[in-house]
C-alpha atoms as an extended CHARMM CRD file, in Angstrom:
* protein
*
       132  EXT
         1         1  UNK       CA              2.5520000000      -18.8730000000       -6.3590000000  PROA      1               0.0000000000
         2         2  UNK       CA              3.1190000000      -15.3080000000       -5.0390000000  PROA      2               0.0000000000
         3         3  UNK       CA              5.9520000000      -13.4140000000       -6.6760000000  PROA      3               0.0000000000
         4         4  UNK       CA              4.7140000000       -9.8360000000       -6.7780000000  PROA      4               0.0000000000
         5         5  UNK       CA              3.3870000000       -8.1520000000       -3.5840000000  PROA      5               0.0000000000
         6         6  UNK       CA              1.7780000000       -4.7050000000       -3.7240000000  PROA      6               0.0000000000
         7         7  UNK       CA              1.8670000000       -2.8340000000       -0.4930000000  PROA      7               0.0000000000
         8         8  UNK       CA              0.1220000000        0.2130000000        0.3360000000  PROA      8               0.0000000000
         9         9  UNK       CA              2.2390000000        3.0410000000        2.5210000000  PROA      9               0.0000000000
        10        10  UNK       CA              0.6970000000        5.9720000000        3.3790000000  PROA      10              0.0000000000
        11        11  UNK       CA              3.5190000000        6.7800000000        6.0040000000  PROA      11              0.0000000000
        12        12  UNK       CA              2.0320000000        5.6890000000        9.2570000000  PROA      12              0.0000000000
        13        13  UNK       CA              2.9190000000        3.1420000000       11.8170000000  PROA      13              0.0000000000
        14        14  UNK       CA             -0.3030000000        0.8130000000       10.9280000000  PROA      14              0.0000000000
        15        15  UNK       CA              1.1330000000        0.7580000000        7.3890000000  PROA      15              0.0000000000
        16        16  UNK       CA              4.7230000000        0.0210000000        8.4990000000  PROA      16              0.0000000000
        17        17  UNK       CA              3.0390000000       -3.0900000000       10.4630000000  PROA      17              0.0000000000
        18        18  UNK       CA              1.6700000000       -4.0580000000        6.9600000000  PROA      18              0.0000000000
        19        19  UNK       CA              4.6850000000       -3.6990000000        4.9530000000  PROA      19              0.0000000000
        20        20  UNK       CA              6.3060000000       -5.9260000000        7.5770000000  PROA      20              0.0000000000
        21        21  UNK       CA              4.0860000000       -8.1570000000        7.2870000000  PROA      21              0.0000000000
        22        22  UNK       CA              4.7260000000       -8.5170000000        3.5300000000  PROA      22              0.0000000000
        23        23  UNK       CA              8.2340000000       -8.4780000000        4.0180000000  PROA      23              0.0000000000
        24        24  UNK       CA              8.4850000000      -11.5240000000        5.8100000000  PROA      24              0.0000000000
        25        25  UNK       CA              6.0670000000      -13.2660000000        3.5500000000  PROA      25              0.0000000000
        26        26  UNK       CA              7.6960000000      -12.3470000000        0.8030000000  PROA      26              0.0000000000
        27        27  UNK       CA             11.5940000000      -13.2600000000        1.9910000000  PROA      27              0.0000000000
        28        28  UNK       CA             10.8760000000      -17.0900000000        1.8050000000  PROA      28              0.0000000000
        29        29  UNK       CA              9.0780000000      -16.8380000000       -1.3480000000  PROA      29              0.0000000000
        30        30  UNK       CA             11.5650000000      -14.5400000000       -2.8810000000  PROA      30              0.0000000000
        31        31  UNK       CA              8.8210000000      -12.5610000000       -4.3610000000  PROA      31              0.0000000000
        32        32  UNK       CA              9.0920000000       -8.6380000000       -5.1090000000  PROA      32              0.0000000000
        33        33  UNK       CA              7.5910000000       -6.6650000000       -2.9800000000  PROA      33              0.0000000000
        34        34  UNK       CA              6.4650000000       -2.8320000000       -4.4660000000  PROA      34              0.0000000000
        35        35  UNK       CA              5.7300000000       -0.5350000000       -1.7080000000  PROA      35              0.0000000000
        36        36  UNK       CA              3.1720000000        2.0410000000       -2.9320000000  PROA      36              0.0000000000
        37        37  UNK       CA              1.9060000000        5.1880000000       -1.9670000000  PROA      37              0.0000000000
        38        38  UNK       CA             -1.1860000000        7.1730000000       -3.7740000000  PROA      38              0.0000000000
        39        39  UNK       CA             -0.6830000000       10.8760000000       -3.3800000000  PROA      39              0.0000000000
        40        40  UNK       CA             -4.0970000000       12.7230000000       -3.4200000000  PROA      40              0.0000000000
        41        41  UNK       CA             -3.4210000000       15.2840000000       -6.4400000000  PROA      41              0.0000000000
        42        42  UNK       CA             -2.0950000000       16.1780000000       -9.8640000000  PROA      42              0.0000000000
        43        43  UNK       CA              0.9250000000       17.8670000000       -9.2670000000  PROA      43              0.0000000000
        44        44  UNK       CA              3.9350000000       15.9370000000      -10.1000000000  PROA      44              0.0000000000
        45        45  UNK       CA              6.1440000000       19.2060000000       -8.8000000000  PROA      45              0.0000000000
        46        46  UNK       CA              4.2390000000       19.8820000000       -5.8880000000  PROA      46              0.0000000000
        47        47  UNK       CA              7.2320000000       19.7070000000       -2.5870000000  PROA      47              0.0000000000
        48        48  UNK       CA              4.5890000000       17.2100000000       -0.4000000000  PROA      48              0.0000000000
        49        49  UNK       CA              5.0300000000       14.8960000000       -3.6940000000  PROA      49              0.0000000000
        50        50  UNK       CA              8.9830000000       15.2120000000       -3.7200000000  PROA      50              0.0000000000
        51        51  UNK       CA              9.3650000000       15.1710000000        0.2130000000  PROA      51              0.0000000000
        52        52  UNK       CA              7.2440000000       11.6820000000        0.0810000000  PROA      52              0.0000000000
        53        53  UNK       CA              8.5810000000        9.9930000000       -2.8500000000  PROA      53              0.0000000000
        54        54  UNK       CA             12.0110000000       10.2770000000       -1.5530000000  PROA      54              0.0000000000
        55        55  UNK       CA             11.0740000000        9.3690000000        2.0850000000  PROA      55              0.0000000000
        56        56  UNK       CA              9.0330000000        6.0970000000        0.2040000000  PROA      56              0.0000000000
        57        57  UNK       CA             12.2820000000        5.3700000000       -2.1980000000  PROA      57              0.0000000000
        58        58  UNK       CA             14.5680000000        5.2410000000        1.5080000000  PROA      58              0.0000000000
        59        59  UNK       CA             11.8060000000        3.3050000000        2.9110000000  PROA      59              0.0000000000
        60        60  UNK       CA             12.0890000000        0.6000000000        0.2530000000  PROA      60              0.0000000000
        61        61  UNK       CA             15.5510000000        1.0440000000        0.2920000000  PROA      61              0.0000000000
        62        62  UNK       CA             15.9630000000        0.2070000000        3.6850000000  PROA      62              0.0000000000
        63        63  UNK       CA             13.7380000000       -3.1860000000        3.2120000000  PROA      63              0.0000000000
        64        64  UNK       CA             16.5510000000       -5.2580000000        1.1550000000  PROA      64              0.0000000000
        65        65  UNK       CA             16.9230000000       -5.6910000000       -2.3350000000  PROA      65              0.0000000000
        66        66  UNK       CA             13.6250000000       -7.0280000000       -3.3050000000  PROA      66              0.0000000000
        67        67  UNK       CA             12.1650000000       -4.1730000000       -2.7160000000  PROA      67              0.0000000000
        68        68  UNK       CA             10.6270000000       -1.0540000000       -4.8450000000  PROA      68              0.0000000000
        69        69  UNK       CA              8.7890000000        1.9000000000       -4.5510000000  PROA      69              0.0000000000
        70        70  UNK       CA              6.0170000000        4.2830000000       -6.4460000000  PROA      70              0.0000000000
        71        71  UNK       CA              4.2990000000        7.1970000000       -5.5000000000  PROA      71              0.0000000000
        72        72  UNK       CA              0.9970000000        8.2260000000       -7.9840000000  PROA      72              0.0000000000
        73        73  UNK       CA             -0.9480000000       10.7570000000       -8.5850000000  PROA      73              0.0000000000
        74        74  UNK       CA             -4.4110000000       10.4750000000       -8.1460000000  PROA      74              0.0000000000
        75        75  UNK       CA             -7.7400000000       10.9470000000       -6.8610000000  PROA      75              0.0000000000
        76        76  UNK       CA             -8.8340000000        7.7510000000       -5.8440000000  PROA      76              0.0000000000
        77        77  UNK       CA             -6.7670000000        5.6600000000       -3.4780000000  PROA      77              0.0000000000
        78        78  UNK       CA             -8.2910000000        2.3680000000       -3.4450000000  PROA      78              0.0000000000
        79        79  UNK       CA             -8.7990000000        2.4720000000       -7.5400000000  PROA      79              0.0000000000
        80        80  UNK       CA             -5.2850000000        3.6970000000       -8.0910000000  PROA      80              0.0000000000
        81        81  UNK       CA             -3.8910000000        0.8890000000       -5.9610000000  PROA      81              0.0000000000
        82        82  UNK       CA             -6.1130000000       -1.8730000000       -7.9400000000  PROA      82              0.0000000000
        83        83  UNK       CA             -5.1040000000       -0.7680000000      -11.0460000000  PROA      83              0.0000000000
        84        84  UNK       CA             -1.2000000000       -0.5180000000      -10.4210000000  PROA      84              0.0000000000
        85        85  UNK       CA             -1.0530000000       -3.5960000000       -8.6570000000  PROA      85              0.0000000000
        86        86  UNK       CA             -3.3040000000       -5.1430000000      -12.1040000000  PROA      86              0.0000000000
        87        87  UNK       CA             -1.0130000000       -3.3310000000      -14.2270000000  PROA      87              0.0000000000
        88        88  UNK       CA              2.0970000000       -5.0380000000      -12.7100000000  PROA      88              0.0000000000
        89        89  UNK       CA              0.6830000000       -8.2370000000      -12.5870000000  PROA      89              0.0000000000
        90        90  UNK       CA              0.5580000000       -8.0020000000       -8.9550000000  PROA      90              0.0000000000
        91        91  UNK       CA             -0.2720000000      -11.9110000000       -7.1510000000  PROA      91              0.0000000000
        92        92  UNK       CA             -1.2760000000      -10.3870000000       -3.7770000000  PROA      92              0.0000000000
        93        93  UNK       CA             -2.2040000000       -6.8680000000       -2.0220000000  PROA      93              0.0000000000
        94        94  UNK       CA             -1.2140000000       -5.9270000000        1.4650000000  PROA      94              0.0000000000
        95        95  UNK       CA             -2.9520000000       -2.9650000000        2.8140000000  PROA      95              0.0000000000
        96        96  UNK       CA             -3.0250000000       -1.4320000000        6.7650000000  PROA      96              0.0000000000
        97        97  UNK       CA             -6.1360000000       -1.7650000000        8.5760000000  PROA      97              0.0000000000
        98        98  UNK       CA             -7.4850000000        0.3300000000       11.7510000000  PROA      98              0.0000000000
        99        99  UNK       CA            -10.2820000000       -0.3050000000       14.1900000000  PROA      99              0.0000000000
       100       100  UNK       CA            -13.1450000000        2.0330000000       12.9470000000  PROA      100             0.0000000000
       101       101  UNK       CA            -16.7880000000        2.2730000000       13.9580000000  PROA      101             0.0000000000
       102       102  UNK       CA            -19.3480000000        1.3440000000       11.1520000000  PROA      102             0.0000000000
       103       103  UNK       CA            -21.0870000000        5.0790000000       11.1740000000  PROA      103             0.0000000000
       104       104  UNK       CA            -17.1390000000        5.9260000000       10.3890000000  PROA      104             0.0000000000
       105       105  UNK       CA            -16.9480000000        3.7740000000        7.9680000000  PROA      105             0.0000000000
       106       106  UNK       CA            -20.2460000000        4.4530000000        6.2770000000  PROA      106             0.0000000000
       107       107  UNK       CA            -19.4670000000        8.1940000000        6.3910000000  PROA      107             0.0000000000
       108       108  UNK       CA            -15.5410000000        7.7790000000        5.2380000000  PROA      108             0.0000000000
       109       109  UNK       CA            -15.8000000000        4.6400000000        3.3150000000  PROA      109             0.0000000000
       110       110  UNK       CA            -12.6030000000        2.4380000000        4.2150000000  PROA      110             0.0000000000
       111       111  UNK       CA             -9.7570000000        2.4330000000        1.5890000000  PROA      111             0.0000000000
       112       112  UNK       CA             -8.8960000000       -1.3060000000        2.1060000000  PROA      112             0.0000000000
       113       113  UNK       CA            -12.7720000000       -2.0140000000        1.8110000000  PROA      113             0.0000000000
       114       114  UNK       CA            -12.8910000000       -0.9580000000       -1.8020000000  PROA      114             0.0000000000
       115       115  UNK       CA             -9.4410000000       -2.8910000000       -2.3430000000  PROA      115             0.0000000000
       116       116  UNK       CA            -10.9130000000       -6.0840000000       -1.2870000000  PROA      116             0.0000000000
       117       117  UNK       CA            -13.8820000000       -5.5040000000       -3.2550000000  PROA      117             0.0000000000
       118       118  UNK       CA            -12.2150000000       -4.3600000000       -6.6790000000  PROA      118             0.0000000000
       119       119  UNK       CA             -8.7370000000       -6.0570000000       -6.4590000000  PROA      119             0.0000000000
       120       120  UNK       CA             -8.0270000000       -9.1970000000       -9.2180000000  PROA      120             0.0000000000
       121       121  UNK       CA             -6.0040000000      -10.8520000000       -7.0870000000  PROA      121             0.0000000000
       122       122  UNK       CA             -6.1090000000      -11.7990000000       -3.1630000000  PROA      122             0.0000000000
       123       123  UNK       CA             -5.7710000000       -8.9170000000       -0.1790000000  PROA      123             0.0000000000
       124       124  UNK       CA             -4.2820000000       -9.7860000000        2.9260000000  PROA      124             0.0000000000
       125       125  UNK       CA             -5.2930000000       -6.9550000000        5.2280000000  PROA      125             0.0000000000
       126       126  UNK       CA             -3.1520000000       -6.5300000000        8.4320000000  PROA      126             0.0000000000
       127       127  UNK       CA             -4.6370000000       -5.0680000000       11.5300000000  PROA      127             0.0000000000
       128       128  UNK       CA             -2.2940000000       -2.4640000000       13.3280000000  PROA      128             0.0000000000
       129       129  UNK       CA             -2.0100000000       -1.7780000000       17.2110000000  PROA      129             0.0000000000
       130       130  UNK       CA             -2.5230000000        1.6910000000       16.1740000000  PROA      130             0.0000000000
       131       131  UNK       CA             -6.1850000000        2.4520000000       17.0290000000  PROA      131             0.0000000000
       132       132  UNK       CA             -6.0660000000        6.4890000000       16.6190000000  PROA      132             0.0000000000
């Protein structure tokens, strides 16, 4: 049964389309849905960190009642999102997908890639129309 949903936001329109996605999954379920976003760095006063985790806190406010938010620090995207979605006992992951070439993807590594690969419970990824 799927009560807790983990989504990964990094504030673009491919990861609206995935928290979307979750939200409608979610609504018949009533399961919680935790909209998260991994900030790249260690400094919990930086003004990028306070400018994002009040624009992620309206976004999840926006989404109904069911809905939370987090913003972490951290240096790893795809490791910080399998271990907070392990740590909150997390029954499914929703992450944004783009079209990418595989010399892209070898060079860049893809952050839903390593989700798949490390997460403990299933990953639904959801393919956006945004292919920039």
């Amino acid at each position: 049964m799927i009560r807790r949903i983990v989504v990964g936001y990094d504030f673009t329109e491919a990861a609206d389309d995935a928290l979307t996605w979750a939200l409608e999954l979610a609504q018949p379920l009533q399961a919680s849905v935790n909209v998260v976003h991994i900030f790249l760095g260690n400094d919990d006063n930086d003004p990028k960190v306070i400018e994002r985790r009040a624009t992620l806190a309206r976004v999840a406010d926006d989404a109904g009642p069911r809905v939370t938010s987090q913003l972490v620090l951290g240096s790893d995207v795809a490791r910080a999102m399998v271990d907070l979605a392990e740590e909150g006992n997390a029954d499914l992951i929703v992450v944004a997908t783009r079209q990418v070439s595989a010399m892209q993807r070898w060079f860049l590594g893809s952050v839903a890639h390593e989700v798949i690969r490390a997460a403990h419970c299933p990953v639904v990824t959801v393919r956006s129309g945004d292919d920039d």
